[in-house]
N, C-alpha and C positions, 0 to 999 in steps of 0.2 A: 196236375201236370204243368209244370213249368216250361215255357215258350222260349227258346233261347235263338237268339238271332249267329249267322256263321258270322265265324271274325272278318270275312272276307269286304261283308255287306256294311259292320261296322268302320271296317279301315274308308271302303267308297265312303262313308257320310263322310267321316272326315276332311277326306282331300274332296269333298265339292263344295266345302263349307269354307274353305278356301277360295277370296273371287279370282279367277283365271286372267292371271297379268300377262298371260305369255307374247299377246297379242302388242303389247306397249314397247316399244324398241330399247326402253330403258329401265325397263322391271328387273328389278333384284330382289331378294330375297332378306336384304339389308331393312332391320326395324329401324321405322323414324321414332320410333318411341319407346317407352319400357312398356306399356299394355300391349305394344304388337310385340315385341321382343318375347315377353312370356307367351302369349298366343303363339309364335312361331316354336318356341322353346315346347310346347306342349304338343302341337300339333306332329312336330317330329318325334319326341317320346313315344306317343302314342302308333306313330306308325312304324318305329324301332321297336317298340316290343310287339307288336303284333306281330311283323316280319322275324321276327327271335322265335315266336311260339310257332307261326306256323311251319320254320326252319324245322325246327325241332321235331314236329308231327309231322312231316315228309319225311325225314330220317328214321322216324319210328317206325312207317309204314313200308318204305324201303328193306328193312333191312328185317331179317325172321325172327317170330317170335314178338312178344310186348315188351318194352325197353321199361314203359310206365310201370308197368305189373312188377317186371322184377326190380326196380328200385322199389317201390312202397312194397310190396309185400314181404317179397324174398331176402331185401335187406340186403340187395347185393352190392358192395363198393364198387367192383370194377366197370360195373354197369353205369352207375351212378357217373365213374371219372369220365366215361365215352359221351355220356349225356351233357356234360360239361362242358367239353373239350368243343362238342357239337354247338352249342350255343355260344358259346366264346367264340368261336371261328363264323359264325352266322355273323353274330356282332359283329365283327372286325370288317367283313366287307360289307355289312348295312351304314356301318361309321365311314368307311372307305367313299360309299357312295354317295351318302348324306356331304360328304365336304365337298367332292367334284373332283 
């Protein structure tokens, strides 16, 4: 039996592994370097897709019926383009937010 941690728990590791500038009256978000600039590059990916999937899996839970099931099983397209349409639109205000 495989142990799988919720995404919620891994998104938290992330943002505390992060040290908490907020306190610095001049903290930005601005890399002095390229190793913070990738570091910062990753640590947003990572909480952009998390926020994408778990977009996604509210939607599914939301609305009747398995969205999952009938893409992989049933082969259904129009299902598939709502599922789409639904993460593209997650994005759009997780990018909207991420820039300020």
């Amino acid at each position: 039996m495989k142990l799988r941690l919720p995404a919620g728990l891994v998104s938290l590791a992330l943002v505390a592994a992060v040290p908490a500038r907020a306190a610095d009256a001049n903290a930005s978000w601005h890399a002095q370097s390229l190793g913070q600039a990738i570091g910062y590059m990753l640590l947003f990916a990572a909480i952009g897709i998390l926020a994408a999937i778990a977009g996604y899996k509210l939607f599914d839970k939301c609305t009747p019926g398995d969205l999952h099931k009938e893409i992989i099983e049933n082969k259904n397209v129009a299902a598939s383009i709502v599922a789409a349409a639904v993460i593209l639109g997650v994005c759009i205000i997780i990018a909207a937010a991420m820039l300020g």
